[in-house]
C-alpha positions as CSV (number, residue, x, y, z in Angstrom):
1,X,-27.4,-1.9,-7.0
2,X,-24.1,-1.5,-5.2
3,X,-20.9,-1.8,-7.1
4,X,-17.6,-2.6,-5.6
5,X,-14.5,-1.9,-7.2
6,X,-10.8,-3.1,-6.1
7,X,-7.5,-2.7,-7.3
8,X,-4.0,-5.6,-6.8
9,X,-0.7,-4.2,-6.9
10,X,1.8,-6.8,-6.4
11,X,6.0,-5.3,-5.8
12,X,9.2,-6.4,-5.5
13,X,12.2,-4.1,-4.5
14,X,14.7,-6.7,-4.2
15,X,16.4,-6.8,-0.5
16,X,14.2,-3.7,0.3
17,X,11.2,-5.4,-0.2
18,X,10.9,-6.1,3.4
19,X,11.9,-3.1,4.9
20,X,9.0,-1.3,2.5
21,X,6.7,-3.6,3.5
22,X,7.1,-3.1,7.7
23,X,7.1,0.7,7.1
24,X,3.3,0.9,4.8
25,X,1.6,-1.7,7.0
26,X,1.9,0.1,10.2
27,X,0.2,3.3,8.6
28,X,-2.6,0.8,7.1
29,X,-2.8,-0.3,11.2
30,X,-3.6,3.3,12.4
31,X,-6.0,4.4,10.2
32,X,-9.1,2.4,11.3
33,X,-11.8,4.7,9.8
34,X,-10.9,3.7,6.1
35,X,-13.4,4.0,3.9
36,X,-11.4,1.3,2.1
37,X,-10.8,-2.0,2.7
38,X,-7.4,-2.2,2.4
39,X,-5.1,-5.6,3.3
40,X,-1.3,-5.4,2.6
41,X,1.1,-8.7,3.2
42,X,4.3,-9.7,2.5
43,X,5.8,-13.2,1.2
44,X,8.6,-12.7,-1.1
45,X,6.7,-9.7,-2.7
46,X,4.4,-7.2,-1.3
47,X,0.6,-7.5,-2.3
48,X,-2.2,-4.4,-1.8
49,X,-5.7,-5.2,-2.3
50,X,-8.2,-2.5,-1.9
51,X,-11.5,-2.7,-2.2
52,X,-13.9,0.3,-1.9
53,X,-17.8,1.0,-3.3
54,X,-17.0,4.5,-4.6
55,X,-14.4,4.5,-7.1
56,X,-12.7,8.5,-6.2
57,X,-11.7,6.1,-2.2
58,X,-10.0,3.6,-4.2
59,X,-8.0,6.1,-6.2
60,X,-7.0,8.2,-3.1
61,X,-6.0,5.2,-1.0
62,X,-4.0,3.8,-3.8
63,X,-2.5,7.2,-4.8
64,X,-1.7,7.2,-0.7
65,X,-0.5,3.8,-0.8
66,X,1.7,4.2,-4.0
67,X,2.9,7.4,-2.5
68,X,3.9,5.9,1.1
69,X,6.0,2.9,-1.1
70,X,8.1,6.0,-3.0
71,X,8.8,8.0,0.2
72,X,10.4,4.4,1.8
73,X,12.3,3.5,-1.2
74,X,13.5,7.3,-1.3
75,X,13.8,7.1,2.5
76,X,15.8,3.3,1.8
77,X,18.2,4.8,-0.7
78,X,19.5,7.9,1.0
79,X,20.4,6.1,3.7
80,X,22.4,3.6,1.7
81,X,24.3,6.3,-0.3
């Protein structure tokens, strides 16, 4: 039996949301050997869905993920300071 586990983060950073958005979707773009099925789109809010069969994938491309969205709000901010 195969299981397949997944994980949905949905974000807003206000007028930044954007901005986050077009700088985490071109990393997703370049990193076609994945061993996660990852989709990130934008309408209003930013949505991630991952899906993955091992469980310790899922939590390293959402750790990656989640860490990718800090460094552009930190990257966002300094600039606007």
């Amino acid at each position: 039996m195969t299981l397949n586990f997944n994980a949905k983060i949905e974000l807003s950073a206000k007028e930044k949301t954007k901005a986050i958005f077009d700088s985490i979707v071109i990393d997703n773009k370049f990193y076609p050997e994945n061993p996660t099925s990852t989709k990130i789109s934008f309408n209003e809010n930013i949505l991630i869905e991952i899906d993955s069969k091992q469980i310790p994938q899922l939590r390293a491309n959402l750790n990656s993920t989640l860490r990718l969205i800090q460094a552009s709000i930190n990257s966002i901010n300094s600039v606007n300071t």
